[in-house]
N, CA, C and O atoms as a GROMACS GRO file, in nm:
protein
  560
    1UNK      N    1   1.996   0.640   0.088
    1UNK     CA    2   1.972   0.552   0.201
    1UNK      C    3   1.897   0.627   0.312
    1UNK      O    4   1.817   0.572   0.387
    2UNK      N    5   1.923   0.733   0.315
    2UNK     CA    6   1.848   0.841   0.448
    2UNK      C    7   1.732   0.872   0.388
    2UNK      O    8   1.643   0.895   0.470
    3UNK      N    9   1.689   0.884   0.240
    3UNK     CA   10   1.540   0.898   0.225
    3UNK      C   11   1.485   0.771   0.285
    3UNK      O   12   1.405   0.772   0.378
    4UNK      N   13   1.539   0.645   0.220
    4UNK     CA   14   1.494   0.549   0.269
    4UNK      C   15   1.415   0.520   0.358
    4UNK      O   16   1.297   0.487   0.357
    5UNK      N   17   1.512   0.538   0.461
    5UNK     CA   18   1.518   0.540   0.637
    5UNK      C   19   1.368   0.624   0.684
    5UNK      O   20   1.279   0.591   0.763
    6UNK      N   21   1.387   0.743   0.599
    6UNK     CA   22   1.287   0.845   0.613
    6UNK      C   23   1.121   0.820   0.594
    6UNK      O   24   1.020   0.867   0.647
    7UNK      N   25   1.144   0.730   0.501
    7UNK     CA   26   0.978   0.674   0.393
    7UNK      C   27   0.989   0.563   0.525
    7UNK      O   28   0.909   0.577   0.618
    8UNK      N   29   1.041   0.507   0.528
    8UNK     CA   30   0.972   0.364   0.594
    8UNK      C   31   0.927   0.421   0.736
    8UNK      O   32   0.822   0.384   0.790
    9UNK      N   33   1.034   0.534   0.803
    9UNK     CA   34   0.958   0.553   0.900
    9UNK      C   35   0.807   0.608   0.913
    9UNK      O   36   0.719   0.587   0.996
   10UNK      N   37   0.813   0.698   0.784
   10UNK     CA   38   0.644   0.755   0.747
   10UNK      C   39   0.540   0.670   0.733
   10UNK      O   40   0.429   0.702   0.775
   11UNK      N   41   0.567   0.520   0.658
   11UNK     CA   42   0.536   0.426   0.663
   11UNK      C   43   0.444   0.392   0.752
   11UNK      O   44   0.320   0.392   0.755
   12UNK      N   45   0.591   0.344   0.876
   12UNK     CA   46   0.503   0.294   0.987
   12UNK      C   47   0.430   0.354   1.086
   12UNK      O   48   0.374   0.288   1.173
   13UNK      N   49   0.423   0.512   1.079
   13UNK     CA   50   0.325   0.599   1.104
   13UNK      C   51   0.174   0.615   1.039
   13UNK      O   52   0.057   0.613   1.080
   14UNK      N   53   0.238   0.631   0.921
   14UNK     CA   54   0.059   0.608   0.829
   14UNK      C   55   0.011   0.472   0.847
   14UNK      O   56  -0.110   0.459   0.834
   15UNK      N   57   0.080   0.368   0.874
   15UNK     CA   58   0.018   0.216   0.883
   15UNK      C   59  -0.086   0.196   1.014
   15UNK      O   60  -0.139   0.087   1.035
   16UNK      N   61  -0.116   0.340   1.122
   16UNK     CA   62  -0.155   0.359   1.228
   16UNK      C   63  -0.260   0.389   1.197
   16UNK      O   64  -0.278   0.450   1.091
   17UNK      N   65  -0.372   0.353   1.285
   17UNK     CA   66  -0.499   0.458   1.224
   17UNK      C   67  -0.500   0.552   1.276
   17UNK      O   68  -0.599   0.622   1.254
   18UNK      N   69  -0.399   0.603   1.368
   18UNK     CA   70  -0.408   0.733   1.440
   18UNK      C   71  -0.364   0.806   1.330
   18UNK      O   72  -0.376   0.925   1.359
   19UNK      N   73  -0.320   0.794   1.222
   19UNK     CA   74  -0.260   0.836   1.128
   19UNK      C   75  -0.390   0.934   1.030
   19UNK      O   76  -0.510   0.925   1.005
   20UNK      N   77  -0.302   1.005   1.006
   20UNK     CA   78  -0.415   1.137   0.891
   20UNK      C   79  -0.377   1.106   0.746
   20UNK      O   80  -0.294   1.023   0.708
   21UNK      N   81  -0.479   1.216   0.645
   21UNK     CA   82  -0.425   1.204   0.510
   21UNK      C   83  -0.294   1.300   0.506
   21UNK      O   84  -0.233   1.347   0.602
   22UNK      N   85  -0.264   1.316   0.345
   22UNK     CA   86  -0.157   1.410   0.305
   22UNK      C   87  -0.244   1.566   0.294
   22UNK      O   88  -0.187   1.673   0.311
   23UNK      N   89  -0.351   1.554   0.272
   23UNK     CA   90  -0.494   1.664   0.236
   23UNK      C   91  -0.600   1.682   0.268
   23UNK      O   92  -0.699   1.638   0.208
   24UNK      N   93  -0.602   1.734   0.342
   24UNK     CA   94  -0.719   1.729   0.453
   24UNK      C   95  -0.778   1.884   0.500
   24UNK      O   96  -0.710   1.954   0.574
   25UNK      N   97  -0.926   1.934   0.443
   25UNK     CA   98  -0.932   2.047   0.488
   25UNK      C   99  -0.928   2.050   0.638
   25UNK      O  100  -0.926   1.956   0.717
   26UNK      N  101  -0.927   2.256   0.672
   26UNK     CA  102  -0.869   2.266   0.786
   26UNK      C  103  -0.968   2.363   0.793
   26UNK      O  104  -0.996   2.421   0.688
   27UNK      N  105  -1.030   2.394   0.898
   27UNK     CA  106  -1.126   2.481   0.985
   27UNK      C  107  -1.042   2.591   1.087
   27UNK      O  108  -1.107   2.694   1.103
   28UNK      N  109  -0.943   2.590   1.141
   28UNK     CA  110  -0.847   2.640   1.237
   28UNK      C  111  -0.666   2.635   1.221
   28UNK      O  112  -0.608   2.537   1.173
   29UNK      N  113  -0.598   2.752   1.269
   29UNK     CA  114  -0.479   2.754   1.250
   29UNK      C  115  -0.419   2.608   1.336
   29UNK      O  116  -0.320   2.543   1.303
   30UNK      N  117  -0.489   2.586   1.425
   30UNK     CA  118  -0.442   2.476   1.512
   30UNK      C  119  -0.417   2.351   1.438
   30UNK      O  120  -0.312   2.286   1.450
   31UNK      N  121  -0.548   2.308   1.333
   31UNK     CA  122  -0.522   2.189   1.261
   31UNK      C  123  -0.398   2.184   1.152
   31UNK      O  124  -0.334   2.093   1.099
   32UNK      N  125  -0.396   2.342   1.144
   32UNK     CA  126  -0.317   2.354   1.000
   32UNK      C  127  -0.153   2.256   1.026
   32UNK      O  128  -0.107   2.168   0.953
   33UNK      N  129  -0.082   2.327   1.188
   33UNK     CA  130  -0.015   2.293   1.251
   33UNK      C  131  -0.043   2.142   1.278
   33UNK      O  132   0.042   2.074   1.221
   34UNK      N  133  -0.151   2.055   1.358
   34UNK     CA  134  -0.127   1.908   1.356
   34UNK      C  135  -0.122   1.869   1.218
   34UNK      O  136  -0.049   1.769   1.216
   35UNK      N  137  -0.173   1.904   1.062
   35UNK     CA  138  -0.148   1.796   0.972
   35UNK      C  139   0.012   1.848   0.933
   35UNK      O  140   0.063   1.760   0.863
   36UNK      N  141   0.082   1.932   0.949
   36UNK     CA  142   0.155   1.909   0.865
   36UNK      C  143   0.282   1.931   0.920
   36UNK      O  144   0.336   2.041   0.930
   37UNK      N  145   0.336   1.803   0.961
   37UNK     CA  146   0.390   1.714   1.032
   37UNK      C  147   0.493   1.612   0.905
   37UNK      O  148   0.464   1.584   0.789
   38UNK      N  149   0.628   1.576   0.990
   38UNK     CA  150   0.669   1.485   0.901
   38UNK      C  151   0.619   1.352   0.829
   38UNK      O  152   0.681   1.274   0.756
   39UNK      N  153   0.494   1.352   0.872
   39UNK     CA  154   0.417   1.257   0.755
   39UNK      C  155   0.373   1.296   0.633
   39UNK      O  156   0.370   1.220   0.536
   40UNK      N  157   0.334   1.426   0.631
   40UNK     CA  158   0.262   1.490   0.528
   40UNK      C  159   0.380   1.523   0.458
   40UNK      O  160   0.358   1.530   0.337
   41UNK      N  161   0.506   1.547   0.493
   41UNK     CA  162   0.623   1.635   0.342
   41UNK      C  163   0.664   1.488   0.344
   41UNK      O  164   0.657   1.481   0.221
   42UNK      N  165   0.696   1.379   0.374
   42UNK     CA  166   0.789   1.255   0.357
   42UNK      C  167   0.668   1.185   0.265
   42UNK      O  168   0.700   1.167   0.148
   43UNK      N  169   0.566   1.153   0.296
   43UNK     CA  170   0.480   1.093   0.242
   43UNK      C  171   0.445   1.181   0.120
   43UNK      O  172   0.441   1.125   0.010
   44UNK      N  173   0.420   1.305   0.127
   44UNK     CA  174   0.408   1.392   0.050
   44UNK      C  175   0.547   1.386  -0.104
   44UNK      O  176   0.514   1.380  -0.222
   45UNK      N  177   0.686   1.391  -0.055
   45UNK     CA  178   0.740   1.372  -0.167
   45UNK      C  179   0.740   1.198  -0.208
   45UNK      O  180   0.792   1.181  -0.318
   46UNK      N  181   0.700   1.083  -0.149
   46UNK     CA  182   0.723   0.975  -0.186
   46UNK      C  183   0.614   0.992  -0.305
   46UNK      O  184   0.633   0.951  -0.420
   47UNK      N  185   0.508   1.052  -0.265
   47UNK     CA  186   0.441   1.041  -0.405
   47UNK      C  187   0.435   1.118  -0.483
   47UNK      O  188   0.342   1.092  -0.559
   48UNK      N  189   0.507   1.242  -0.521
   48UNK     CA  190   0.607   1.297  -0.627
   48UNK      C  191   0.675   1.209  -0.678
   48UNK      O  192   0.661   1.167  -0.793
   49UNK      N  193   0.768   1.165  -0.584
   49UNK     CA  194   0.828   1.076  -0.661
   49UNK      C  195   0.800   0.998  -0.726
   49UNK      O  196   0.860   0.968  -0.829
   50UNK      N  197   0.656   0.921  -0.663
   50UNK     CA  198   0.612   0.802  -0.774
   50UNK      C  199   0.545   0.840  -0.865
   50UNK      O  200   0.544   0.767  -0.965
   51UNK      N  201   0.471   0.956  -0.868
   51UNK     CA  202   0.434   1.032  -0.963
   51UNK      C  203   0.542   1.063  -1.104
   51UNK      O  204   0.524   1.035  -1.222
   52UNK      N  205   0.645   1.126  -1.041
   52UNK     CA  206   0.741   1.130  -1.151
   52UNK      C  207   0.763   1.018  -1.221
   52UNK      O  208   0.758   1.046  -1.340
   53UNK      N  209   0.791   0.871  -1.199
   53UNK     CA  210   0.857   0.766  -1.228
   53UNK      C  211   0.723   0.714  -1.315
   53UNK      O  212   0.746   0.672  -1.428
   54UNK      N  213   0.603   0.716  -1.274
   54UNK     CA  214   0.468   0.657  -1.348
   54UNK      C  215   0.458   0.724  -1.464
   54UNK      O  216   0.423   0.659  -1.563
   55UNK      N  217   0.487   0.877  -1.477
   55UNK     CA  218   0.466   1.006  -1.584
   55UNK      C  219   0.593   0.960  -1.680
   55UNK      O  220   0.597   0.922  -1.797
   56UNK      N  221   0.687   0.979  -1.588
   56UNK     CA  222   0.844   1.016  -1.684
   56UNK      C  223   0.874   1.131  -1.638
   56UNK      O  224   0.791   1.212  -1.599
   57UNK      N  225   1.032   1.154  -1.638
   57UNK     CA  226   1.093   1.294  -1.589
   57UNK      C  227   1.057   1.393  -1.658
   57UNK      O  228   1.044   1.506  -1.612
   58UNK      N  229   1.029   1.343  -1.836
   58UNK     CA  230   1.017   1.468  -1.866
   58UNK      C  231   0.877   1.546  -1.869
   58UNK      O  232   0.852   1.666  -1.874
   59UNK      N  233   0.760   1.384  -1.862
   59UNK     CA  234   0.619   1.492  -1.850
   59UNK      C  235   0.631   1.530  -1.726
   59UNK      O  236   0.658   1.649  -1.714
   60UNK      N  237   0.619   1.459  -1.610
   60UNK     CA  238   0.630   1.541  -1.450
   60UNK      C  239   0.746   1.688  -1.487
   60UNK      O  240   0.682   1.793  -1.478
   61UNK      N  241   0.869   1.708  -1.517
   61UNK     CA  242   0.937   1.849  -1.524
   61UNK      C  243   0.844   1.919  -1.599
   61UNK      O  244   0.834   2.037  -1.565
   62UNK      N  245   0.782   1.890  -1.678
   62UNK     CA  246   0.666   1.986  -1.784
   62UNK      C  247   0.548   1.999  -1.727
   62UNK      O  248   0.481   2.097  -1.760
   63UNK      N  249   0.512   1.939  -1.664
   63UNK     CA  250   0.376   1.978  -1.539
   63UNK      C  251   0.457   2.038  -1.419
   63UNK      O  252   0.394   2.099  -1.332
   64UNK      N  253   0.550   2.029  -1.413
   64UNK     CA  254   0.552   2.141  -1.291
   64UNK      C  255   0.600   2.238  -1.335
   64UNK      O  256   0.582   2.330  -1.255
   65UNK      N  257   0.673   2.280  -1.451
   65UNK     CA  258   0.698   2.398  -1.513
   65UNK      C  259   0.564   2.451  -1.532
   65UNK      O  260   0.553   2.560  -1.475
   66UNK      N  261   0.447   2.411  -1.599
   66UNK     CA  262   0.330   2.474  -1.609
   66UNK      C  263   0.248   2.496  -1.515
   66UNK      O  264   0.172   2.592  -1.521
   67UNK      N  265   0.249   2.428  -1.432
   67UNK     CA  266   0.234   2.457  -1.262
   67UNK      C  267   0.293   2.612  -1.227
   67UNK      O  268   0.224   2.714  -1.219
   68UNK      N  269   0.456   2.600  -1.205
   68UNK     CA  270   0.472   2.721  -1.183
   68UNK      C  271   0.452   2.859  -1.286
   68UNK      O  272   0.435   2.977  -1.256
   69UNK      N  273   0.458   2.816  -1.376
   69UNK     CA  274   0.396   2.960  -1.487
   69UNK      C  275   0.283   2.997  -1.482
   69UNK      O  276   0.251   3.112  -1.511
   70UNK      N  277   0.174   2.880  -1.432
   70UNK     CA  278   0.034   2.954  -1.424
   70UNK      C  279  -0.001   3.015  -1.308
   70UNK      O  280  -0.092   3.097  -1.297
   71UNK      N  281   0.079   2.971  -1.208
   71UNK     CA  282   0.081   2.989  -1.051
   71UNK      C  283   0.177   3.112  -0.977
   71UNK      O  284   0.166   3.160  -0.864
   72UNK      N  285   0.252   3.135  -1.059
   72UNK     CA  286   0.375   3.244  -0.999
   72UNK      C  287   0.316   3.367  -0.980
   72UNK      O  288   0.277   3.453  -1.059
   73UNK      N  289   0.318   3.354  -0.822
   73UNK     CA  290   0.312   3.521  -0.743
   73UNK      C  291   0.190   3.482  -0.716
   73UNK      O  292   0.134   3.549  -0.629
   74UNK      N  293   0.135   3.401  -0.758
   74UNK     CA  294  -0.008   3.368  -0.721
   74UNK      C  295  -0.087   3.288  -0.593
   74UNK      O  296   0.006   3.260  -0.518
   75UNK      N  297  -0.163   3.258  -0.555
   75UNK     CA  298  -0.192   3.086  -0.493
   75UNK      C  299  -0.206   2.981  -0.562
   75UNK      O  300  -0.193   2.988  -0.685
   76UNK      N  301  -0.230   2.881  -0.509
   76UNK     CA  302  -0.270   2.774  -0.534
   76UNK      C  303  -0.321   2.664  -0.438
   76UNK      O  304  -0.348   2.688  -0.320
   77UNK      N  305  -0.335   2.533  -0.496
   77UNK     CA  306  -0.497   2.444  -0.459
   77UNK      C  307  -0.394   2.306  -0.482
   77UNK      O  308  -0.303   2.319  -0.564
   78UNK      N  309  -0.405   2.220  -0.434
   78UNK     CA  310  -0.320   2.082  -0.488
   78UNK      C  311  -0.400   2.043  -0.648
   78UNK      O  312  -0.353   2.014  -0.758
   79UNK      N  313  -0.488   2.052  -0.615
   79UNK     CA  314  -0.573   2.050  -0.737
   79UNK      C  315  -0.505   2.128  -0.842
   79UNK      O  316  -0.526   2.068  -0.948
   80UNK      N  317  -0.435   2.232  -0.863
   80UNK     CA  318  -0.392   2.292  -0.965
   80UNK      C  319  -0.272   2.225  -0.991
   80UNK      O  320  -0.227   2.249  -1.103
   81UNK      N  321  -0.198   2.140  -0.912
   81UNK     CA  322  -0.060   2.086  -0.960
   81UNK      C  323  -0.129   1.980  -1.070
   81UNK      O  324  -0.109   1.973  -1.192
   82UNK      N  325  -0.227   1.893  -0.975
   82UNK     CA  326  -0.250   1.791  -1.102
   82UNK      C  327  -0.336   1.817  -1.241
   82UNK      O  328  -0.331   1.754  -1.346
   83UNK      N  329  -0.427   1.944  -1.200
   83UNK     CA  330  -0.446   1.960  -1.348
   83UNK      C  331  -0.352   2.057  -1.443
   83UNK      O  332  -0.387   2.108  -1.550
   84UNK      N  333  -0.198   2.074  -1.366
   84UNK     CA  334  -0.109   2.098  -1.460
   84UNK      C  335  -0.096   1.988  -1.512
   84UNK      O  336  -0.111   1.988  -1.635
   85UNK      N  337  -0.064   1.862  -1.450
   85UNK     CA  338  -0.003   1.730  -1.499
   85UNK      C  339  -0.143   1.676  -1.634
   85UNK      O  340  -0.138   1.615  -1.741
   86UNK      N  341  -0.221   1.718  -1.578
   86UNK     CA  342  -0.344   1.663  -1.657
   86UNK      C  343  -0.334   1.753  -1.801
   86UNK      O  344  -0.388   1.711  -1.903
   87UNK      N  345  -0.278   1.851  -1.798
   87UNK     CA  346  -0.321   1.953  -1.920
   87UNK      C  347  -0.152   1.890  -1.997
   87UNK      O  348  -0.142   1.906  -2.118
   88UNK      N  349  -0.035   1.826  -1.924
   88UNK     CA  350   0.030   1.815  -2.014
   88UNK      C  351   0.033   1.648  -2.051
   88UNK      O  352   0.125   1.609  -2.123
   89UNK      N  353  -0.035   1.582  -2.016
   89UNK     CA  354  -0.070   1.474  -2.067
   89UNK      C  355  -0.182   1.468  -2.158
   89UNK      O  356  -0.223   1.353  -2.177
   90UNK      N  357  -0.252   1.571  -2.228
   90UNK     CA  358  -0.353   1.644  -2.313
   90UNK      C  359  -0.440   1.478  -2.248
   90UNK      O  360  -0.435   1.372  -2.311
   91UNK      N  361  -0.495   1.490  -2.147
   91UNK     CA  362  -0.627   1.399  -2.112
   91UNK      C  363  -0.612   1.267  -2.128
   91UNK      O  364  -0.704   1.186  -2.135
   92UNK      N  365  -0.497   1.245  -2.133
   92UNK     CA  366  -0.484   1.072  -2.160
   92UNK      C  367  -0.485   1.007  -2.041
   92UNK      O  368  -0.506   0.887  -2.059
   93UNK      N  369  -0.472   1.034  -1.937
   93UNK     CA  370  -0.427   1.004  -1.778
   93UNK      C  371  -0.495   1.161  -1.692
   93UNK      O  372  -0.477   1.283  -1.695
   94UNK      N  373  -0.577   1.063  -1.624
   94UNK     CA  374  -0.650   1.157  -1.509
   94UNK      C  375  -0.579   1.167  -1.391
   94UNK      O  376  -0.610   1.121  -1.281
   95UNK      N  377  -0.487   1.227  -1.420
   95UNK     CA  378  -0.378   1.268  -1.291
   95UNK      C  379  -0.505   1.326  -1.156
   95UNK      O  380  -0.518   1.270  -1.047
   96UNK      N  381  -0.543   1.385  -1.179
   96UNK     CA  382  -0.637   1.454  -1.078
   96UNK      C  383  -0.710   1.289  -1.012
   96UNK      O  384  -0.682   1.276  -0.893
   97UNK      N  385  -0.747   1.237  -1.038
   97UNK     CA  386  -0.832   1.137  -0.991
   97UNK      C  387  -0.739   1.002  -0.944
   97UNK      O  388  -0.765   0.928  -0.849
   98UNK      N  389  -0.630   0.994  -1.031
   98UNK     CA  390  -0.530   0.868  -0.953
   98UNK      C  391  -0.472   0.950  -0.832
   98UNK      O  392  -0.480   0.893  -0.723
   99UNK      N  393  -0.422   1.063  -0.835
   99UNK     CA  394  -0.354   1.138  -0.661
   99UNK      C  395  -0.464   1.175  -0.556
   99UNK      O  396  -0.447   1.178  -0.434
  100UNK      N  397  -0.585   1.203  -0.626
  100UNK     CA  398  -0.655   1.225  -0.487
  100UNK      C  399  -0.687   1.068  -0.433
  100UNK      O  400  -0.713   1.072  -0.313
  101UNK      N  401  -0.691   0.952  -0.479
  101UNK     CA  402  -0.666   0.844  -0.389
  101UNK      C  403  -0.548   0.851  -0.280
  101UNK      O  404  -0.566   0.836  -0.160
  102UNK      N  405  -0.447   0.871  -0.332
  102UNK     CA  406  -0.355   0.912  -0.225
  102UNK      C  407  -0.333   1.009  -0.150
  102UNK      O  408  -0.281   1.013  -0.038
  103UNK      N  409  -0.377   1.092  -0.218
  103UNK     CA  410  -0.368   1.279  -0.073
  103UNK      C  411  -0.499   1.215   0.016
  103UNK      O  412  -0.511   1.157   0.124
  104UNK      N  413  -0.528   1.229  -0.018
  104UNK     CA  414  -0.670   1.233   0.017
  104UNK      C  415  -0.736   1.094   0.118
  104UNK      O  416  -0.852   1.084   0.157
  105UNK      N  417  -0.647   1.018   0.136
  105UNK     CA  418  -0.679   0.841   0.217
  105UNK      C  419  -0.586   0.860   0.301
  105UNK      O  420  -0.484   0.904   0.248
  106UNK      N  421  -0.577   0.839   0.459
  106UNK     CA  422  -0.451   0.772   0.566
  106UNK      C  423  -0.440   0.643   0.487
  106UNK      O  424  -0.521   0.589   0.411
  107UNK      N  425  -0.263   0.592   0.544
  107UNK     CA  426  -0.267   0.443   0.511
  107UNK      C  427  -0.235   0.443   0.337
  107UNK      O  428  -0.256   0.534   0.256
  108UNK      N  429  -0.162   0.274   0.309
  108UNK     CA  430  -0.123   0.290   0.156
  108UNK      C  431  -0.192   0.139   0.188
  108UNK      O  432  -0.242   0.091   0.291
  109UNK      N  433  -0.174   0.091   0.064
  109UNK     CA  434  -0.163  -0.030   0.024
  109UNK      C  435  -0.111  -0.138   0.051
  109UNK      O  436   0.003  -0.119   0.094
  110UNK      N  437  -0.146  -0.276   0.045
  110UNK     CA  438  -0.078  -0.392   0.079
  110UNK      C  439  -0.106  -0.449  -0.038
  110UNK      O  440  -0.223  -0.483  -0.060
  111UNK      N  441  -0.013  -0.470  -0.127
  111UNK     CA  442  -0.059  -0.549  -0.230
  111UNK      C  443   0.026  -0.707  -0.234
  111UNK      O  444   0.144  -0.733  -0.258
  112UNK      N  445  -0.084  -0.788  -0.200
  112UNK     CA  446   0.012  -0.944  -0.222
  112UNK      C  447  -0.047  -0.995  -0.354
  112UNK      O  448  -0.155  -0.956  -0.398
  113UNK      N  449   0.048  -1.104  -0.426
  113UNK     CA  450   0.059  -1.136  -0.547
  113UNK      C  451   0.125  -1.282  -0.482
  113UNK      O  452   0.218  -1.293  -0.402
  114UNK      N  453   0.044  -1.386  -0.544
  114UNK     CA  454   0.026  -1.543  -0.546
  114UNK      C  455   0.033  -1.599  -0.652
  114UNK      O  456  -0.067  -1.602  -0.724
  115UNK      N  457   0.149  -1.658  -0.690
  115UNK     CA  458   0.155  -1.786  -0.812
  115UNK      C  459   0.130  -1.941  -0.768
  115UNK      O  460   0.198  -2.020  -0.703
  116UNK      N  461   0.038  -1.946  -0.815
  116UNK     CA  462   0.020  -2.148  -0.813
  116UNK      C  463  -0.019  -2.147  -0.957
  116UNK      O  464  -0.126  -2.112  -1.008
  117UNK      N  465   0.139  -2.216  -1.038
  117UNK     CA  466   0.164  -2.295  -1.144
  117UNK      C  467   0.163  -2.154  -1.259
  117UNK      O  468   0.261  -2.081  -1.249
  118UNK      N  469   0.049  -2.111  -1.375
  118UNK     CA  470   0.055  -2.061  -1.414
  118UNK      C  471  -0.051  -1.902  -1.395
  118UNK      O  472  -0.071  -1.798  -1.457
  119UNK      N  473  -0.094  -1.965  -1.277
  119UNK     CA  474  -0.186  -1.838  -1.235
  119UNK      C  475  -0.162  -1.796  -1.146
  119UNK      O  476  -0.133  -1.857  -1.043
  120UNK      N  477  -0.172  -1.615  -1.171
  120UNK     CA  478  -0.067  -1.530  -1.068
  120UNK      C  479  -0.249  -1.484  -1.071
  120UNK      O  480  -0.330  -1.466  -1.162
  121UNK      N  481  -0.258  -1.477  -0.865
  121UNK     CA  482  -0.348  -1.360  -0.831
  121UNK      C  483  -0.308  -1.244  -0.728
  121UNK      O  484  -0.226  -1.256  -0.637
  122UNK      N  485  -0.368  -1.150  -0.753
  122UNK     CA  486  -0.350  -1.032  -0.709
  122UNK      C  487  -0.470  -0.941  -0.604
  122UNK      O  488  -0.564  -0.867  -0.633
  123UNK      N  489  -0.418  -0.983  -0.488
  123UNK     CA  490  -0.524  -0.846  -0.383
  123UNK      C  491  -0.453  -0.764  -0.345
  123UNK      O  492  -0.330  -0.767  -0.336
  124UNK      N  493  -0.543  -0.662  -0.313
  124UNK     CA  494  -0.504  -0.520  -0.265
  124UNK      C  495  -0.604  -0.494  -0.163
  124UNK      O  496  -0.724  -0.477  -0.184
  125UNK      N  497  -0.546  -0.493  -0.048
  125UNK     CA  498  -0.613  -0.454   0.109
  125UNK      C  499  -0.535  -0.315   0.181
  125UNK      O  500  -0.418  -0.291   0.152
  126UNK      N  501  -0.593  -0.249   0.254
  126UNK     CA  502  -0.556  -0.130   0.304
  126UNK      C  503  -0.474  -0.209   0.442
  126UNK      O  504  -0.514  -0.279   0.535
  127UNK      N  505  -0.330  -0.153   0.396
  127UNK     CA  506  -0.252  -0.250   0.530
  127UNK      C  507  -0.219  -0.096   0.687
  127UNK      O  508  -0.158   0.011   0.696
  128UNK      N  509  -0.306  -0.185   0.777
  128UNK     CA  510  -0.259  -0.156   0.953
  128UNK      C  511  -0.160  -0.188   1.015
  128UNK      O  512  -0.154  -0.310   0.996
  129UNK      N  513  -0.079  -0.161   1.076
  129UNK     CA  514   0.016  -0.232   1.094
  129UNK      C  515   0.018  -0.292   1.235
  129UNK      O  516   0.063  -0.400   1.270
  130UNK      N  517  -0.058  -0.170   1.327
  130UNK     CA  518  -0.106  -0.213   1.450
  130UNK      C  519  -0.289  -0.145   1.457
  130UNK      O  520  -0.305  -0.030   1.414
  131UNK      N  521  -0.382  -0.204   1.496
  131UNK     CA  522  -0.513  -0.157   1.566
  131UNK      C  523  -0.519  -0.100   1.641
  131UNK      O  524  -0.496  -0.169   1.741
  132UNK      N  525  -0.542   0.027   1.674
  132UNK     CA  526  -0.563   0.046   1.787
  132UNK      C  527  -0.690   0.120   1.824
  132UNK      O  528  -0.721   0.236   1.798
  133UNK      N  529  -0.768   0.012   1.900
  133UNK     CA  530  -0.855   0.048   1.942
  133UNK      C  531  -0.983   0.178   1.971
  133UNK      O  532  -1.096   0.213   1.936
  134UNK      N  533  -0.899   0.204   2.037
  134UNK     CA  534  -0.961   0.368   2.079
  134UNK      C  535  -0.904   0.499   1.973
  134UNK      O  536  -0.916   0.618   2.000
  135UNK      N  537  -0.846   0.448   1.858
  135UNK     CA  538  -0.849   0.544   1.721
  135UNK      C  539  -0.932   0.521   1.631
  135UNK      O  540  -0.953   0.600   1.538
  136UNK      N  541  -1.015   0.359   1.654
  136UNK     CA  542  -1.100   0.328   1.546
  136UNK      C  543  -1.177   0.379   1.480
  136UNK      O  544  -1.265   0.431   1.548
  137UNK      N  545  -1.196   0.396   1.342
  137UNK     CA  546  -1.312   0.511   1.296
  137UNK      C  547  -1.384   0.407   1.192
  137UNK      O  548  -1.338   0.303   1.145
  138UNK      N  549  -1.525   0.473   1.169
  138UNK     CA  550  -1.589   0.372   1.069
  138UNK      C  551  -1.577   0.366   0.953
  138UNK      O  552  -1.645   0.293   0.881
  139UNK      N  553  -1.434   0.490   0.891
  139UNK     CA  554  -1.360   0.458   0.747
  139UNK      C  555  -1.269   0.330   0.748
  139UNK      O  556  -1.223   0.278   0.646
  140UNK      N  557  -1.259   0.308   0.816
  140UNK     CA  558  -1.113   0.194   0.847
  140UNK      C  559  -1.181   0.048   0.804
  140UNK      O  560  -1.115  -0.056   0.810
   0.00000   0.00000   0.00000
């Protein structure tokens, strides 16, 4: 219930356009400090998590085991988590290319879904929750 609490509040932070990505290069120690903020680890594990649940426990535990074996004592790149996930899904699923939609974008999804009779339609719009003005950018 307290993750809960936790995601929705990240939520209605990223639903801001004052709002940043999860991945975002950084030029200065200063930025390093504004992105990473309780939006970036809350938002950050919600999509682990959904990551895990889309994969399965046991390919996500096997991409991050190979994650950390190729990586230990070492650095790393976000990019190297998912082409762990990518090397243990032997190429069937472009893990690298479905998460950088999400690291990589402020803001999630609004997806509404409409039935009249036997036809269900489906949009997907980038949901704001408030405008605000003087954050406006010409990605939005």
């Amino acid at each position: 219930e307290d993750f809960l609490t936790l995601i929705f509040k990240a939520m209605m932070k990223d639903a801001l356009n004052s709002s940043h990505p999860v991945s975002s290069a950084v030029q200065s120690s200063e930025q390093i400090e504004e992105i990473f903020d309780a939006l970036s680890y809350i938002k950050g594990a919600s999509l682990l998590l959904m990551l895990k649940h889309y994969l399965s426990k046991d390919v996500f535990q096997a991409g991050i085991e190979v994650y950390l074996h190729n990586h230990s004592y070492g650095t790393a790149r976000s990019d190297d988590l998912w082409d762990s996930m990518n090397e243990i899904t032997n190429g069937t699923l472009d893990v690298k290319k479905m998460m950088k939609t999400w690291i990589g974008h402020k803001g999630f999804p609004l997806v509404t879904v409409v039935r009249k009779g036997k036809i269900i339609s489906v949009q997907q719009e980038k949901f704001l929750y408030r405008v605000e003005p003087e954050n406006w950018t010409s990605d939005a």
